[in-house]
N, C-alpha and C positions, 0 to 999 in steps of 0.2 A: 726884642728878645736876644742875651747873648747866645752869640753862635759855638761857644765852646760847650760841648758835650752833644752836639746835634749833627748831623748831615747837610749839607750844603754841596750846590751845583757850581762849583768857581771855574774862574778864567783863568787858565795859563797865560802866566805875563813875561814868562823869564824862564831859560834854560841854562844850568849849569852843567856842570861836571858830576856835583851831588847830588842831583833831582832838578826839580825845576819849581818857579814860587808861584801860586795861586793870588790872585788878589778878591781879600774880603774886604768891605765897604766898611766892617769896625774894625778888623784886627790889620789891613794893611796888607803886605805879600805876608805870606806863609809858607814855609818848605813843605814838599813832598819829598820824602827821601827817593833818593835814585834808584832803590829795589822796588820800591811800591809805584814806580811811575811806570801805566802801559805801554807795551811797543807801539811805536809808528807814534806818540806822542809829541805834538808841536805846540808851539807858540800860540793863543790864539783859539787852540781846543778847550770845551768844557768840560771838566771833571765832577761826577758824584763822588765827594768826599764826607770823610767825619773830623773834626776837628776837635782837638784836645791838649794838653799841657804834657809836654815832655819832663827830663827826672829833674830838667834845668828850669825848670817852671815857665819854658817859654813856649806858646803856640804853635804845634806842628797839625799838620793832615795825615791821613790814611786811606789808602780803598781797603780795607780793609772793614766789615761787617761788626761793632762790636755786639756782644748778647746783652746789651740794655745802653739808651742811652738817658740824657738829664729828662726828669720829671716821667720816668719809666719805674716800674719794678720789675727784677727778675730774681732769679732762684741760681744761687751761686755759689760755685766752692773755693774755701777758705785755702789758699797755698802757701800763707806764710804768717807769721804772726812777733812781733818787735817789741824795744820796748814803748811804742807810741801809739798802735795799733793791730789791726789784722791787714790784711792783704787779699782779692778776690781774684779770681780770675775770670773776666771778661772781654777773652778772646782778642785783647792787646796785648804790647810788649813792653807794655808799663801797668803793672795790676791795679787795681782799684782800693783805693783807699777806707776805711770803716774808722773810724779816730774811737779808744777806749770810750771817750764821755758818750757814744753814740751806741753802743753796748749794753744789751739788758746784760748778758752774763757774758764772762770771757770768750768769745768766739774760739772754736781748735780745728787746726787743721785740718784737712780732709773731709771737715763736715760743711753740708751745705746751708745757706740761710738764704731764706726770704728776705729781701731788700730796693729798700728807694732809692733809687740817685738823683746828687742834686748837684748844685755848687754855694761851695761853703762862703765867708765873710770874705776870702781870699779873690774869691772865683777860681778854685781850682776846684774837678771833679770828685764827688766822696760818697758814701754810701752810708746808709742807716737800716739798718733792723728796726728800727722804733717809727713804723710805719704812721703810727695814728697824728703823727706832728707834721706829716704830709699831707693824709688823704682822709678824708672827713669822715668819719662814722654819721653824720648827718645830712639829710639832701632836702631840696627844694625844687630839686630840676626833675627829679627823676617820677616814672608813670610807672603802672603797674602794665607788664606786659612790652616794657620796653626790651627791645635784642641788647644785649653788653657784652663784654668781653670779658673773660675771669679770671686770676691768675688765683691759684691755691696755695693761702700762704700758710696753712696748717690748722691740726684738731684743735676741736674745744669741745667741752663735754656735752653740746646738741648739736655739731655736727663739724662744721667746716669753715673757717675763717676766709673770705675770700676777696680779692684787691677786684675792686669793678672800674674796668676801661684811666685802669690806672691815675686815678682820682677819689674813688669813696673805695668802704671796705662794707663787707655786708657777712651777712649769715648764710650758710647752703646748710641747712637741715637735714640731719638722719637720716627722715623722711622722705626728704626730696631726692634721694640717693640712690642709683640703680642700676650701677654701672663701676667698678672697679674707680676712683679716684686717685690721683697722684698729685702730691705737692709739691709746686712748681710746676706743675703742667696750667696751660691755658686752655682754656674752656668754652666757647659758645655756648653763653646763657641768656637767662632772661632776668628782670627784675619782676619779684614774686608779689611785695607787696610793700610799701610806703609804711611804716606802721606810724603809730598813733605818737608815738615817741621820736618823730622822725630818723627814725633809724630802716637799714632796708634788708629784706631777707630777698632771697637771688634761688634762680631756680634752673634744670638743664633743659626741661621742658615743660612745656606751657601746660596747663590740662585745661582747657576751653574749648567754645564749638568751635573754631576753624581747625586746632591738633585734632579733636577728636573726628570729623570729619577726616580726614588726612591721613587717620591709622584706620578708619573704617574700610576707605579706597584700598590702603594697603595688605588689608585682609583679605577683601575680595580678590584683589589680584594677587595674594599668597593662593588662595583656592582653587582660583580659576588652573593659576600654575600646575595645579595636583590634583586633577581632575576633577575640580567642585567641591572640595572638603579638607578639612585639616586635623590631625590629632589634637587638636589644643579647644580648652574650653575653660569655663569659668572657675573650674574645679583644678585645673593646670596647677603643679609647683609653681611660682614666681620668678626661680632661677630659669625655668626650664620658658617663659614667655618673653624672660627680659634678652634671652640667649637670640632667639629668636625672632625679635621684633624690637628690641631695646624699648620696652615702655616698662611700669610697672604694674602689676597684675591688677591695681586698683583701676588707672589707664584705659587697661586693654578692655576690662569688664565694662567701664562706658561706651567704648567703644562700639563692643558684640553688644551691648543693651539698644545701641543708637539702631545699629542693624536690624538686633532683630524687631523693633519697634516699624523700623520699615519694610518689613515683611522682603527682606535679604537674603537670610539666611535661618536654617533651624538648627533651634537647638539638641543635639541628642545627648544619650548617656556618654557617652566617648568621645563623640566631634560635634563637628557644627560644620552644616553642608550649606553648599548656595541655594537657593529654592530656587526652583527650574521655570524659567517663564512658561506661561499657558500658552499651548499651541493657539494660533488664529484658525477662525474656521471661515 
């Protein structure tokens, strides 16, 4: 795998006056510049670095964190735009490149886009918005109920477009929604369901017996907190259950039905109380 656009643990092999050079086993020594090299650094020590092409096209390092590296997405604002391209900023001091052909519509300034990084025919570092020529809208690996990662790359008219563990893209539904969303935020989620068409809709939580066991505990032990009962019941607002418990009110109702099924908890006109174990005699 090339090592430019990724993190790498090298050796210091050489100390200058300008920094000191790393040696990677494809690219050779590499500079550190002398600002970005830590105190008390010797000859001999290992560095966690990132590695990337300076304005000279030639291979330098950084300790420095960037906000996305190659075969990543992240959510990025545009700081500059030429006649060859746009310009990103992630969190280097050489911006990231977007090439016009790579461009659904002219990217502007100050706005931010969902974007892949990769490296182009060159191997220098570059970005695309045109996510689906990276990351499959089609899977074979993927299970229903499996944990992922989600990055929010924006609406669509049944809900949420969203990058899974930075390789597919999948659907987060309306429906499945219950919680304030932001694009470009990352999200622990789930994959909701494989569909017939292999494509995948993605979810933030699960609604099966281990969650709904899980929000049933966490009912009782909201009760037990408040002396065996709570204002909330089947009849609750939605905003006013999600506030409170982050499920949705369809969620929560399996949950209080798991309950009172178990003879948990009753139901009343205004709350829902623990039922009181039977004294032993």
């Amino acid at each position: 795998m090339p090592p430019i656009g990724r993190t790498a643990r090298l050796r210091v092999s050489k100390s200058l006056d300008f920094g000191v050079y790393l040696v990677d086993e494809l690219l050779g020594e590499v500079l550190l510049p002398k600002s970005e090299v830590p105190r008390g650094c010797a000859v001999g020590d290992w560095l966690q670095v990132f590695l990337y092409k300076d304005s000279k096209d030639v291979a330098i390092a950084t300790t420095r964190t960037p906000l996305a590296t190659v075969g990543t997405c992240a959510y990025l604002e545009v700081v500059a735009v030429d006649s060859v391209g746009a310009f990103l900023n992630w969190g280097l001091p050489k911006d990231l490149f977007v090439p016009f052909a790579e461009q659904k519509r002219r990217m502007e300034v100050g706005r931010f886009y969902t974007v892949f990084v990769y490296l182009d025919n060159t191997g220098r570092i570059a970005a695309t918005p045109r996510l689906q020529r990276h990351l499959s809208e089609l899977s074979e690996v993927h299970r229903a109920g499996q944990p992922v990662e989600l990055l929010i790359c924006g609406r669509t008219d049944l809900g949420y477009r969203a990058a899974i563990d930075d390789t597919h893209l999948g659907l987060l539904f309306d429906g499945d929604v219950f919680e304030p969303i932001v694009q470009g935020q990352r999200y622990a989620g789930f994959i909701k369901e494989l569909r017939e068409d292999g494509k995948l809709t993605v979810c933030l939580r699960l609604d099966n017996e281990e969650s709904r066991d899980a929000l049933g505990e966490q009912l009782v032990a909201y009760m037990r907190e408040r002396g065996g009962s709570m204002a909330f019941n089947d009849k609750s607002p939605p905003e006013q259950i999600y506030k409170a418990f982050g499920v949705s009110k369809k969620v929560f109702k399996r949950a209080l039905g798991q309950l009172y099924r178990e003879k948990r908890v009753l139901l009343e006109e205004q709350r829902v109380s623990l039922v009181k174990p039977t004294p032993e005699r």
